[in-house]
C-alpha positions as CSV (number, residue, x, y, z in Angstrom):
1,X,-37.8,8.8,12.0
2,X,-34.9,8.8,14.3
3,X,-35.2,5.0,15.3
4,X,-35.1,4.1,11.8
5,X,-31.6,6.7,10.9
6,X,-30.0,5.0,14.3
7,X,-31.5,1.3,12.5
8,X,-29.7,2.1,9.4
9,X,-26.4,3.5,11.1
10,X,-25.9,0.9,13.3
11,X,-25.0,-2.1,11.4
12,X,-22.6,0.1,9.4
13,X,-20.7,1.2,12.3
14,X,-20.9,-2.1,13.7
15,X,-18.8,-3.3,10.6
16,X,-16.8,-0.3,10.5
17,X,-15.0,-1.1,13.9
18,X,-15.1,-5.1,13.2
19,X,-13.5,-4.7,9.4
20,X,-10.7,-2.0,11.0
21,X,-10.0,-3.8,13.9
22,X,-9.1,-7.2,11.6
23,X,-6.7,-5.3,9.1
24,X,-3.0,-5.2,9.6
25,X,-0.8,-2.7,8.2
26,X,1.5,-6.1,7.5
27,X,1.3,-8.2,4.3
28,X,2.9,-11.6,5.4
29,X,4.1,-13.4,1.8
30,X,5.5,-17.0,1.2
31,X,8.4,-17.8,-1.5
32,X,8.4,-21.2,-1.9
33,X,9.1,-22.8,1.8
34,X,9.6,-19.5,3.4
35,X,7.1,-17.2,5.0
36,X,8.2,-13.6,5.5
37,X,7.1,-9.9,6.5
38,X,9.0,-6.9,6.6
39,X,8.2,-3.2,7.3
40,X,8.6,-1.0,10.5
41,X,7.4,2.1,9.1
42,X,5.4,4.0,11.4
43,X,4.3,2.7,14.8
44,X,1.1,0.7,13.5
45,X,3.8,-1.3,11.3
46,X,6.3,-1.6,14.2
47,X,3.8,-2.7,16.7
48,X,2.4,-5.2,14.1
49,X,5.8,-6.9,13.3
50,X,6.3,-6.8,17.3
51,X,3.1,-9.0,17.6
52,X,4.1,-11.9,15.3
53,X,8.1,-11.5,16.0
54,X,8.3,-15.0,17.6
55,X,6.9,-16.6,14.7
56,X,10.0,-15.9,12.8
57,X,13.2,-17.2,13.2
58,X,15.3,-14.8,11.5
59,X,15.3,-11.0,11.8
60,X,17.3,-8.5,9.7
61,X,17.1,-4.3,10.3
62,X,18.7,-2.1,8.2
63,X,20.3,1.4,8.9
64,X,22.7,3.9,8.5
65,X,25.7,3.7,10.2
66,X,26.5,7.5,11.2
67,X,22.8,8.9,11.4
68,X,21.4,5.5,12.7
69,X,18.4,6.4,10.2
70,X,16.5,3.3,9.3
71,X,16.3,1.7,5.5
72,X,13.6,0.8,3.4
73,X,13.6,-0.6,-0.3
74,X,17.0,-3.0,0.6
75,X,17.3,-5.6,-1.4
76,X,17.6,-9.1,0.2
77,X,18.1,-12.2,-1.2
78,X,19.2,-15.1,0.9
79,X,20.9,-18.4,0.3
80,X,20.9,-21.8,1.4
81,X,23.0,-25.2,0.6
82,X,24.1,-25.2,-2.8
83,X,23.8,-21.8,-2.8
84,X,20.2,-22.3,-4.1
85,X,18.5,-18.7,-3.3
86,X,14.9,-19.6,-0.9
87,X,14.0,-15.8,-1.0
88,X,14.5,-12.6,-3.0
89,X,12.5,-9.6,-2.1
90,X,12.6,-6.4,-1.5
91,X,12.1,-5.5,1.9
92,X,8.9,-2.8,2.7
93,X,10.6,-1.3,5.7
94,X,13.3,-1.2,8.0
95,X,12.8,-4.9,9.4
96,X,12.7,-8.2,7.9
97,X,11.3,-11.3,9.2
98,X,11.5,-14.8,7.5
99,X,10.7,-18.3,8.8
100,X,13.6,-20.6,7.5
101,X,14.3,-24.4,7.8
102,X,17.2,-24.9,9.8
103,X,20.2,-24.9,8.2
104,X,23.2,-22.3,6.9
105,X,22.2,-19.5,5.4
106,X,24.3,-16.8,3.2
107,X,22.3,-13.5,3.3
108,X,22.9,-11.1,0.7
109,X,21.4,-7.7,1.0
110,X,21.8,-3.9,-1.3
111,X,21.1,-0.4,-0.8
112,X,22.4,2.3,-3.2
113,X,24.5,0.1,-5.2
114,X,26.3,-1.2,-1.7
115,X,26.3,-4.9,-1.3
116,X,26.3,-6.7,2.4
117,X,26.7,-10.4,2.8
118,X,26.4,-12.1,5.9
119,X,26.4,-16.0,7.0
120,X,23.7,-17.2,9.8
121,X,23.1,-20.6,10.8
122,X,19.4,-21.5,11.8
123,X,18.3,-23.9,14.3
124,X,14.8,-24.8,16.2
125,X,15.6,-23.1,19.3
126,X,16.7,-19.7,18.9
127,X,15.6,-17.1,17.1
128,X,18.6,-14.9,14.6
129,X,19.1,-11.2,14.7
130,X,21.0,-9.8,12.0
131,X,21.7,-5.8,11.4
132,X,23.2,-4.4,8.4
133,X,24.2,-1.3,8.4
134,X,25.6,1.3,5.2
135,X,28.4,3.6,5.7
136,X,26.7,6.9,5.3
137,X,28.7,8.4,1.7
């Protein structure tokens, strides 16, 4: 009786470990040309976006200016030539990464009714850090 319970309980821990091994706390989304993640909630979300950071070219992190505490829930929405917009999201976290085509970029980004804009110019070699950070009211 106990070889068939360990038969049965096997295969289901088996795919237990393989199925949470595979899954990501990150959901990595396309707009049009431009792939993007954000997050950085928690240490499984900031070790995720740590893992795939090089396969972004831009990063924005968002924070308080006085406390330093980090921002979720910003708005971002980001501009290229012609000021045609090639993302608007929302981002899930403190940290934003997006894959852009080279070029110049205006990046727009609100929390609480408080507007940032920024202007970043992307290029094949390097990757762009941008921070935003909110006076705290």
């Amino acid at each position: 009786m106990k070889l068939i319970h360990y038969a049965l309980i096997l295969p289901w821990l088996i795919y237990s470990f393989s199925a949470s091994a595979d899954s990501s706390p990150l959901r990595i989304q396309t707009q049009g040309d431009v792939a993007f993640v954000s997050g950085g909630i928690g240490g499984d979300e900031r070790d995720a976006l740590q893992a795939v950071r090089s396969d972004y070219n831009l990063s924005l992190q968002f924070s308080m200016q006085v406390t330093g505490e980090y921002l979720s829930d910003v708005a971002v929405r980001i501009s290229g030539a012609s000021n045609q917009t090639v993302l608007e999201t929302v981002a899930d976290g403190p940290i934003l990464f997006a894959k852009l085509k080279p070029g110049r970029y205006r990046i727009s980004v609100e929390h609480a009714g408080q507007e940032i804009r920024k202007t970043v110019t992307i290029d094949h070699k390097h990757r762009s850090p941008l921070s935003f950070t909110w006076p705290n009211n």
